[in-house]
PDB file of N, CA, C and O in Angstrom, chain B, residues numbered from 101:
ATOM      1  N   UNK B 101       8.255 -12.135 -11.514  1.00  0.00           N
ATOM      2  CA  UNK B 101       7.260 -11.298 -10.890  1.00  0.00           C
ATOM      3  C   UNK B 101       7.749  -9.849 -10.915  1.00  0.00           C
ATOM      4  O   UNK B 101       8.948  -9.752 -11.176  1.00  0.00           O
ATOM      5  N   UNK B 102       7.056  -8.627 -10.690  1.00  0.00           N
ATOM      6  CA  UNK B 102       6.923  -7.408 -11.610  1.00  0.00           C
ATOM      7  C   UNK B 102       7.061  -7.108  -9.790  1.00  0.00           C
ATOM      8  O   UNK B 102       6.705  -7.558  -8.701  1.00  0.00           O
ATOM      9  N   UNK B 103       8.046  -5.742 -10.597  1.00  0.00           N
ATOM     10  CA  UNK B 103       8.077  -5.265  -8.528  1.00  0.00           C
ATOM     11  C   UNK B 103       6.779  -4.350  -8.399  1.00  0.00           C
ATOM     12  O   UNK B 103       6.488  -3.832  -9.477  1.00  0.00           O
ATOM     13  N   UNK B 104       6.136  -4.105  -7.606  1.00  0.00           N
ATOM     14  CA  UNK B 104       5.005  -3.300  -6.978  1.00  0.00           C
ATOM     15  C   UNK B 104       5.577  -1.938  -7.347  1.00  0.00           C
ATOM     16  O   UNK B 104       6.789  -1.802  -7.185  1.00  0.00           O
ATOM     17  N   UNK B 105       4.994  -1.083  -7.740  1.00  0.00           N
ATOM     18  CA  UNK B 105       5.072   0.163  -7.970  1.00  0.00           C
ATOM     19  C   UNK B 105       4.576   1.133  -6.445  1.00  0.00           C
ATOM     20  O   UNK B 105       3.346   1.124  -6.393  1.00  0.00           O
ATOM     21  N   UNK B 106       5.074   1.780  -5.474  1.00  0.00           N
ATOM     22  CA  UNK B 106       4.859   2.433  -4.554  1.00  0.00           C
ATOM     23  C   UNK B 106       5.667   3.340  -4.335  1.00  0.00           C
ATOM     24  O   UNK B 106       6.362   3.376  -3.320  1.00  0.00           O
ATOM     25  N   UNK B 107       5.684   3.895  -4.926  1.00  0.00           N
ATOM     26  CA  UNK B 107       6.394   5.446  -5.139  1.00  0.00           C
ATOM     27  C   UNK B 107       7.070   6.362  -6.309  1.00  0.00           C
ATOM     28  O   UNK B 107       7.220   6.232  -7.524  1.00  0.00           O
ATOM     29  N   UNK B 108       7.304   7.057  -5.630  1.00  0.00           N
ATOM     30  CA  UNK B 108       7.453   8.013  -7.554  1.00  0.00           C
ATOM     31  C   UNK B 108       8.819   7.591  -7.285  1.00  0.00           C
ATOM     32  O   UNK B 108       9.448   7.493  -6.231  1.00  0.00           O
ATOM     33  N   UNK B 109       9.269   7.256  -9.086  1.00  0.00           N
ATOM     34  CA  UNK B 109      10.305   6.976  -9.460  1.00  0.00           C
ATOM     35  C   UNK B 109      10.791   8.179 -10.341  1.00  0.00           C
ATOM     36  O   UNK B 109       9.831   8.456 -11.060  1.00  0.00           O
ATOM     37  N   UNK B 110      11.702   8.917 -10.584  1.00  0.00           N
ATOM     38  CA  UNK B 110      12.011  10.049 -11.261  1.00  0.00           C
ATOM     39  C   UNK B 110      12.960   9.540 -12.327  1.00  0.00           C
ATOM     40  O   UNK B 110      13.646   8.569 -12.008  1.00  0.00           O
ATOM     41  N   UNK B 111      13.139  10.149 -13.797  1.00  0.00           N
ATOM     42  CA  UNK B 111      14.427   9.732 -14.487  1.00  0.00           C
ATOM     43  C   UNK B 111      14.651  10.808 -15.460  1.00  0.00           C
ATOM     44  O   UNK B 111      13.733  11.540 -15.828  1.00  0.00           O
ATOM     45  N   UNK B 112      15.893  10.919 -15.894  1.00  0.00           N
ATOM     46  CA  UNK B 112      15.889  12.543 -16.851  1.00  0.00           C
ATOM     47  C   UNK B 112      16.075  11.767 -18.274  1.00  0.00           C
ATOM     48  O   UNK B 112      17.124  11.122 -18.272  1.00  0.00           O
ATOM     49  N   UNK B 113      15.304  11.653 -19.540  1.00  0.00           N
ATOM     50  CA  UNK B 113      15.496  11.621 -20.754  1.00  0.00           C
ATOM     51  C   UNK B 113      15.521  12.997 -21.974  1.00  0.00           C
ATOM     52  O   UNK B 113      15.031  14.115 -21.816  1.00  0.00           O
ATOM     53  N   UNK B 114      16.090  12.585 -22.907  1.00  0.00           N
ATOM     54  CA  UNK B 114      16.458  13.677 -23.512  1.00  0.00           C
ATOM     55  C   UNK B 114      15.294  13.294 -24.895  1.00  0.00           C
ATOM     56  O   UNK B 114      15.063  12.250 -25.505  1.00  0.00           O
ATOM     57  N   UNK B 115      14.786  14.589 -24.990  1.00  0.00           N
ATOM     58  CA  UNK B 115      13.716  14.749 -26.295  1.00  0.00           C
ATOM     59  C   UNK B 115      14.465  16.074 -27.562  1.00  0.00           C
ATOM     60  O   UNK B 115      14.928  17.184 -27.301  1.00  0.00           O
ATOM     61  N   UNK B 116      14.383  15.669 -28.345  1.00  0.00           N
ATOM     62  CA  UNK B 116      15.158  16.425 -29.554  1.00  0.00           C
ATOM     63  C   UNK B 116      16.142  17.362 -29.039  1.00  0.00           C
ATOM     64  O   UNK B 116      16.243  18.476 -29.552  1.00  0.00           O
ATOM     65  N   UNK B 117      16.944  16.969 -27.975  1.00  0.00           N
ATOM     66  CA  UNK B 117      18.536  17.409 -27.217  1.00  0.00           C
ATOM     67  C   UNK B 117      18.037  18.239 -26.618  1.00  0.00           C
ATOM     68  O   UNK B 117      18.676  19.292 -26.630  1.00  0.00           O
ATOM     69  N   UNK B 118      17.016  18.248 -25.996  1.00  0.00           N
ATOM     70  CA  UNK B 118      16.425  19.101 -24.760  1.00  0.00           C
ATOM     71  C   UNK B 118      16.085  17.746 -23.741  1.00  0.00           C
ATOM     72  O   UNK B 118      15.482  16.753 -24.149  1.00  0.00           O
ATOM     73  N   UNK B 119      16.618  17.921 -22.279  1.00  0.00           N
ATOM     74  CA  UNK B 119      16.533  17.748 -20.937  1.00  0.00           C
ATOM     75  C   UNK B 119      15.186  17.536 -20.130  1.00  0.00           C
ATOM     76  O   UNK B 119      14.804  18.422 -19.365  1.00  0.00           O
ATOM     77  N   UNK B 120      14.469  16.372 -20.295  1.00  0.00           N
ATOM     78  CA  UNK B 120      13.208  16.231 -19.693  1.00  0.00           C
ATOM     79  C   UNK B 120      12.964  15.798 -18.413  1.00  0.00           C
ATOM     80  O   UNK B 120      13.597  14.751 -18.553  1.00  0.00           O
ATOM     81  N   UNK B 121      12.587  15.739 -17.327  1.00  0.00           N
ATOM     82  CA  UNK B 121      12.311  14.572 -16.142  1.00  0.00           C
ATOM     83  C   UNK B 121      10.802  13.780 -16.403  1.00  0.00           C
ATOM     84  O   UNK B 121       9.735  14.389 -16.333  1.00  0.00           O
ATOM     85  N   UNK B 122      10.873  12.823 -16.607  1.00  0.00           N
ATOM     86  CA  UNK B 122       9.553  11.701 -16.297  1.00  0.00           C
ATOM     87  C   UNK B 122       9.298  11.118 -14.734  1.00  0.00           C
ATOM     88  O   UNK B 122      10.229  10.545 -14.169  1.00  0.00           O
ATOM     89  N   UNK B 123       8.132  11.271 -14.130  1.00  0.00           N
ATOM     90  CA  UNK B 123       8.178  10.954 -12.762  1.00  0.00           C
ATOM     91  C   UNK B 123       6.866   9.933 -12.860  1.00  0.00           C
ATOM     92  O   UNK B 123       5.738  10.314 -13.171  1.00  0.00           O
ATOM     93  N   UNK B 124       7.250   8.491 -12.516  1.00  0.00           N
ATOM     94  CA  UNK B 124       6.337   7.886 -12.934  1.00  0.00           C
ATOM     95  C   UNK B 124       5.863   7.234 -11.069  1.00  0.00           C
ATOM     96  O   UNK B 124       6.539   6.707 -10.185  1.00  0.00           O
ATOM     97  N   UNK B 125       4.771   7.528 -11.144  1.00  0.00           N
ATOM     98  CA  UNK B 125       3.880   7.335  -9.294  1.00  0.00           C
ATOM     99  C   UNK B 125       2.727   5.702  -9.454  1.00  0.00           C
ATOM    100  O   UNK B 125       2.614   4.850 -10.335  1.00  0.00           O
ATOM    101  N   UNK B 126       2.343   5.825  -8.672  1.00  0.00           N
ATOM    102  CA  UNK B 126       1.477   5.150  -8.761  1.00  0.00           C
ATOM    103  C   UNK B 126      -0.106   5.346  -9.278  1.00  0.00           C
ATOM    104  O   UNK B 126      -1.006   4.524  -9.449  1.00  0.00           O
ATOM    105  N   UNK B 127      -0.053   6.673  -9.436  1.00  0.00           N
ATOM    106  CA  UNK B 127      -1.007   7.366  -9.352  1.00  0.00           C
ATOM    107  C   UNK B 127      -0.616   7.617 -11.084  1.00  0.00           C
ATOM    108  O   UNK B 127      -1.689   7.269 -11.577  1.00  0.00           O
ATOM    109  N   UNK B 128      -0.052   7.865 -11.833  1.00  0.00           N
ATOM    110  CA  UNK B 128       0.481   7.780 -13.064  1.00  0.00           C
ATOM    111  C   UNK B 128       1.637   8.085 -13.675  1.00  0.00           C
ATOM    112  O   UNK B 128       2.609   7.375 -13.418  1.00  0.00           O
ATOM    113  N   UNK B 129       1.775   9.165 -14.579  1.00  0.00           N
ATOM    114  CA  UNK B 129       3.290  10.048 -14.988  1.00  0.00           C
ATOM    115  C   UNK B 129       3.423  11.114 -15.400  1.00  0.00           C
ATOM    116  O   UNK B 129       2.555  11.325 -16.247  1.00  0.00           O
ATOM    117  N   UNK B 130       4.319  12.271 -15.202  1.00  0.00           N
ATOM    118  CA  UNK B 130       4.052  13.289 -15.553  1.00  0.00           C
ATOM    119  C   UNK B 130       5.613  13.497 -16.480  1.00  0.00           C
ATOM    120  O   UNK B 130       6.726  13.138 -16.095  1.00  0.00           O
ATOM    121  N   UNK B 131       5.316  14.088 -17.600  1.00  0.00           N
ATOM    122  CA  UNK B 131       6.355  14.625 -18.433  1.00  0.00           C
ATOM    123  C   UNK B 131       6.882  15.940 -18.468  1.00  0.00           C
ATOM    124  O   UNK B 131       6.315  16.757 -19.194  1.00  0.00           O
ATOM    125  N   UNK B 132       7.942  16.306 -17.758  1.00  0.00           N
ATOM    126  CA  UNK B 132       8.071  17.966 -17.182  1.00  0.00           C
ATOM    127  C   UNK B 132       9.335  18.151 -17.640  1.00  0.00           C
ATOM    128  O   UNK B 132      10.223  17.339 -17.384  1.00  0.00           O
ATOM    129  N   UNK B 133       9.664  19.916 -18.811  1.00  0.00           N
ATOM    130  CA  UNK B 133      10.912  19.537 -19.406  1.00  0.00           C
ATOM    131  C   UNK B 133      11.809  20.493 -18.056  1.00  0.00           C
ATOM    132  O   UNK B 133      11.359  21.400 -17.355  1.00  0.00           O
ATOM    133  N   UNK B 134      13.156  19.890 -18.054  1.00  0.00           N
ATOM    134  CA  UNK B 134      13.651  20.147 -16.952  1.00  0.00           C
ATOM    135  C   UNK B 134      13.882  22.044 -16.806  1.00  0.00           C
ATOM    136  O   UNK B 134      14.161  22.963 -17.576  1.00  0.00           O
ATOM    137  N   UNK B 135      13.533  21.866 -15.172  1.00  0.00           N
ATOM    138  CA  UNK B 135      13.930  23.130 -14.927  1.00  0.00           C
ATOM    139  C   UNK B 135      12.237  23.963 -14.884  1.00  0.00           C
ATOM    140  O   UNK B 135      11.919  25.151 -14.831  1.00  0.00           O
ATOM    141  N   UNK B 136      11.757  23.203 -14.915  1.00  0.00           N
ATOM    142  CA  UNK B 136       9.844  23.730 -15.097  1.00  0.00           C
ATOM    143  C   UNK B 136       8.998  23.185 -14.275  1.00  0.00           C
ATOM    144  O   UNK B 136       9.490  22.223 -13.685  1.00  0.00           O
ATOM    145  N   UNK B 137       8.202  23.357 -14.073  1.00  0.00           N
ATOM    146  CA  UNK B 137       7.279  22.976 -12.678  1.00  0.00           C
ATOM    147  C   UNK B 137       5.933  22.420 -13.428  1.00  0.00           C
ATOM    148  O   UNK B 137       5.239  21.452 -13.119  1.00  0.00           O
ATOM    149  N   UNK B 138       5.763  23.483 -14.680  1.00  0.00           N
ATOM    150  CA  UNK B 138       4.512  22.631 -15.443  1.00  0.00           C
ATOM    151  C   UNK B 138       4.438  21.605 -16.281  1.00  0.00           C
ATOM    152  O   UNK B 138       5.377  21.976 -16.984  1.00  0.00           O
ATOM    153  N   UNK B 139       4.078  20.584 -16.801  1.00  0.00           N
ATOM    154  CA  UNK B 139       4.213  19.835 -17.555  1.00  0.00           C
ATOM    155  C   UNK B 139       2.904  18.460 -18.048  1.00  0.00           C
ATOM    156  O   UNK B 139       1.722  18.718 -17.818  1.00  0.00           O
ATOM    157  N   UNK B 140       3.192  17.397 -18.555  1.00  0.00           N
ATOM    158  CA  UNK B 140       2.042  17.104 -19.050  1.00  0.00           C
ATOM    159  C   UNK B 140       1.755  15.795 -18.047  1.00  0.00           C
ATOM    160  O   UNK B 140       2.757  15.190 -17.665  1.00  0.00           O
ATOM    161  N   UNK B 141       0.498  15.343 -17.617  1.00  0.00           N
ATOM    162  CA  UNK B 141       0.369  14.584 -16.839  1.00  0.00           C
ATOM    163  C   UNK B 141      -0.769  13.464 -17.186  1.00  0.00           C
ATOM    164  O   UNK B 141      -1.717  13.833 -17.879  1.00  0.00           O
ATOM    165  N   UNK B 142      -0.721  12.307 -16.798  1.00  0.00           N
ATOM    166  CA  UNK B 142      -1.289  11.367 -17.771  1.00  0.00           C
ATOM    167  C   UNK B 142      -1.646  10.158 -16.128  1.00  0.00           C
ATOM    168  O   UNK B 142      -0.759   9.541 -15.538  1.00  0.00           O
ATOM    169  N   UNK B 143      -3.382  10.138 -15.700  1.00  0.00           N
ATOM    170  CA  UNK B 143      -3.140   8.756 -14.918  1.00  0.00           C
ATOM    171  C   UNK B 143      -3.453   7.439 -16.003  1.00  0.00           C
ATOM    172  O   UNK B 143      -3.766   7.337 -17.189  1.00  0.00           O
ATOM    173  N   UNK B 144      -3.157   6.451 -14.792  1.00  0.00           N
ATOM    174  CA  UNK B 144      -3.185   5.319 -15.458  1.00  0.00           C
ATOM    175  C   UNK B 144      -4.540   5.262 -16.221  1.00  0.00           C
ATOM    176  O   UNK B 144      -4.719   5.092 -17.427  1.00  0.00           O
ATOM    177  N   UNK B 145      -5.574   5.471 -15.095  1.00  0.00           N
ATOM    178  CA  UNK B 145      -6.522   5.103 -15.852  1.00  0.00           C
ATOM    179  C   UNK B 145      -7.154   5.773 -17.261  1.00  0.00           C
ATOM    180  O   UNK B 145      -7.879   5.299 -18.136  1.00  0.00           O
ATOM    181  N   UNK B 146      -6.623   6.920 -17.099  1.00  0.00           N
ATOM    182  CA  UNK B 146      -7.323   7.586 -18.299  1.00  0.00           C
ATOM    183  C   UNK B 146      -6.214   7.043 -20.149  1.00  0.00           C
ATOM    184  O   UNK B 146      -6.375   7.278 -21.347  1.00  0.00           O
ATOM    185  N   UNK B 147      -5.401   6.430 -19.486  1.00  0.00           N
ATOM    186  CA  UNK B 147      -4.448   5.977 -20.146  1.00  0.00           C
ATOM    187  C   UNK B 147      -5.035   4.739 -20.726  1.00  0.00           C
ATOM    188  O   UNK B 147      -5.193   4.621 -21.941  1.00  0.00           O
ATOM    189  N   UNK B 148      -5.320   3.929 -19.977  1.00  0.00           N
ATOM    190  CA  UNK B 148      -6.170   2.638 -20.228  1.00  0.00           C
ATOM    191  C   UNK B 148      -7.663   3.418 -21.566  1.00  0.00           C
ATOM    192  O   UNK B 148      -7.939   3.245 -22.753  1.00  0.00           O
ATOM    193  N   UNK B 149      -8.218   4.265 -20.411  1.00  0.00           N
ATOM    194  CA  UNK B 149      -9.259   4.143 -21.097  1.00  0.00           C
ATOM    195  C   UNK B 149      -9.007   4.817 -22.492  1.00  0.00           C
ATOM    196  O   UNK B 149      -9.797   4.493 -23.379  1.00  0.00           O
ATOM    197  N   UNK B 150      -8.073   5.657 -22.789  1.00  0.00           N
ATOM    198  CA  UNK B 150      -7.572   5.939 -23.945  1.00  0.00           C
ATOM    199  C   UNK B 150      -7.423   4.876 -24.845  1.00  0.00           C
ATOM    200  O   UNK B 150      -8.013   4.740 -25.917  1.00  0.00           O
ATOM    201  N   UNK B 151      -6.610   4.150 -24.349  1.00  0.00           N
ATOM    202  CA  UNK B 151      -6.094   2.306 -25.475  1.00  0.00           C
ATOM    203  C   UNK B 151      -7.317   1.782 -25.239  1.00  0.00           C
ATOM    204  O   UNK B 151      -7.859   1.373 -26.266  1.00  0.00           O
ATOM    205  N   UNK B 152      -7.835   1.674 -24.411  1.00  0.00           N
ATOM    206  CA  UNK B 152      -9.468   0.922 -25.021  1.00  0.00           C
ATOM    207  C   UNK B 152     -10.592   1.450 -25.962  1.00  0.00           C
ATOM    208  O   UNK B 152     -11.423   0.774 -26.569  1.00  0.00           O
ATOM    209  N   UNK B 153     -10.464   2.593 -25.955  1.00  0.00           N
ATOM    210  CA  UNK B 153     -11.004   3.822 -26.870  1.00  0.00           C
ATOM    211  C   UNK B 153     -10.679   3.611 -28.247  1.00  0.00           C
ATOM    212  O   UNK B 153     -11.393   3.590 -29.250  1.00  0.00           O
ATOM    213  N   UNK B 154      -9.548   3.471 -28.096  1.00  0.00           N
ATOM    214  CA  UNK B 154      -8.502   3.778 -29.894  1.00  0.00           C
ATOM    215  C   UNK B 154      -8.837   2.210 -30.251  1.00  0.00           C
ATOM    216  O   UNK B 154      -9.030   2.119 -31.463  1.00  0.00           O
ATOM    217  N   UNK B 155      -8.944   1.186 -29.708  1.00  0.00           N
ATOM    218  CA  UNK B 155      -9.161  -0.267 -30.216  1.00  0.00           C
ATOM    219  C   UNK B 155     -10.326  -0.948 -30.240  1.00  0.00           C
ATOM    220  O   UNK B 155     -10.456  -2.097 -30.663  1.00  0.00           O
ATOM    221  N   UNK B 156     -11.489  -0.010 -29.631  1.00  0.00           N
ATOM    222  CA  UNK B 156     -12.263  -0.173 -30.184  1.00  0.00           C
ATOM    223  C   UNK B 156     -12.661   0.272 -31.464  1.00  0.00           C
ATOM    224  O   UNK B 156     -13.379  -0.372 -32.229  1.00  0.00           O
ATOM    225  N   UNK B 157     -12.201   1.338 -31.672  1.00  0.00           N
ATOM    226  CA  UNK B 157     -12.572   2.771 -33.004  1.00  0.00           C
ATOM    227  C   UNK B 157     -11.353   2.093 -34.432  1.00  0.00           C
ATOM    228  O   UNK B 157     -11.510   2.390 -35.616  1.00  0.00           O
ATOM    229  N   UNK B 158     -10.440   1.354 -34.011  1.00  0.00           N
ATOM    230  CA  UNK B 158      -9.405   0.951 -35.082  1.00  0.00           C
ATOM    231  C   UNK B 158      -9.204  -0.734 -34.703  1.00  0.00           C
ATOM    232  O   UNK B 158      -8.021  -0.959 -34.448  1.00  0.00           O
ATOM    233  N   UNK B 159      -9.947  -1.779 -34.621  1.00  0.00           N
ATOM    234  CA  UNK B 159      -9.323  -3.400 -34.513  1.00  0.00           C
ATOM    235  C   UNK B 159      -8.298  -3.327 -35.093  1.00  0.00           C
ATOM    236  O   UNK B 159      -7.358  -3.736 -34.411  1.00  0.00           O
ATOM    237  N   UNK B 160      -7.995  -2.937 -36.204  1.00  0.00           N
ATOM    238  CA  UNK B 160      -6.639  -3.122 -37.113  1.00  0.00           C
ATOM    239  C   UNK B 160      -5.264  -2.985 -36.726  1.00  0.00           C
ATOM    240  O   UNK B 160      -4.392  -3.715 -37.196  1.00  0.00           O
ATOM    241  N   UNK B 161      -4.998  -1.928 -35.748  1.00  0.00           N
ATOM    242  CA  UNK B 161      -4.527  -1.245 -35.622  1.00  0.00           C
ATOM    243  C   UNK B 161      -3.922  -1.629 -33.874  1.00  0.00           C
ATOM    244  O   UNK B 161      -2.822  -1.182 -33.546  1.00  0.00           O
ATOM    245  N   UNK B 162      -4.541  -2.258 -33.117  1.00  0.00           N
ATOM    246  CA  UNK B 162      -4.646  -2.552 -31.700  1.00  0.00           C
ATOM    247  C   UNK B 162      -3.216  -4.038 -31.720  1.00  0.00           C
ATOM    248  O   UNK B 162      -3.256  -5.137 -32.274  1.00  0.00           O
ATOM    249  N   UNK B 163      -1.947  -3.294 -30.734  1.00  0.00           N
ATOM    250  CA  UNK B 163      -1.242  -3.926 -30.442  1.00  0.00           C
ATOM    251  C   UNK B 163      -1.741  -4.907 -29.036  1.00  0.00           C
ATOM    252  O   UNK B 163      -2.684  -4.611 -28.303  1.00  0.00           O
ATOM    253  N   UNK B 164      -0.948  -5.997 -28.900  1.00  0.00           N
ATOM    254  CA  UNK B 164      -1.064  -7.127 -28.583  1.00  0.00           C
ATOM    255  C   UNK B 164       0.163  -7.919 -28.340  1.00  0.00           C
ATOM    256  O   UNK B 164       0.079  -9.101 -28.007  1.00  0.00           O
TER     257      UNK B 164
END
């Protein structure tokens, strides 16, 4: 069983040797490179409705 997601979880990964934080909520995730306040933000749902979007428009192509 999958633990419940209820709160932001923070973690620092590195993108082409630059310093990122990912803060993933319940509410969704935001990709902010460190040391910056702005960054890119993504909820779940629009996330979903994105992958339901792309698999309808490509069957071929739709992981599983």
């Amino acid at each position: 069983m999958a633990t419940k997601l209820d709160k932001t979880i923070r973690r620092e990964i590195e993108i082409d040797g630059e310093p990122f934080t990912i803060a993933i909520s319940p509410a969704g995730f935001r990709l902010t490179k460190k040391r910056f306040r702005s960054g890119v933000a993504l909820s779940w749902k629009s996330l979903w409705t994105r992958h339901a979007a792309d698999a309808v428009s490509d069957p071929e192509s739709h992981d599983e």
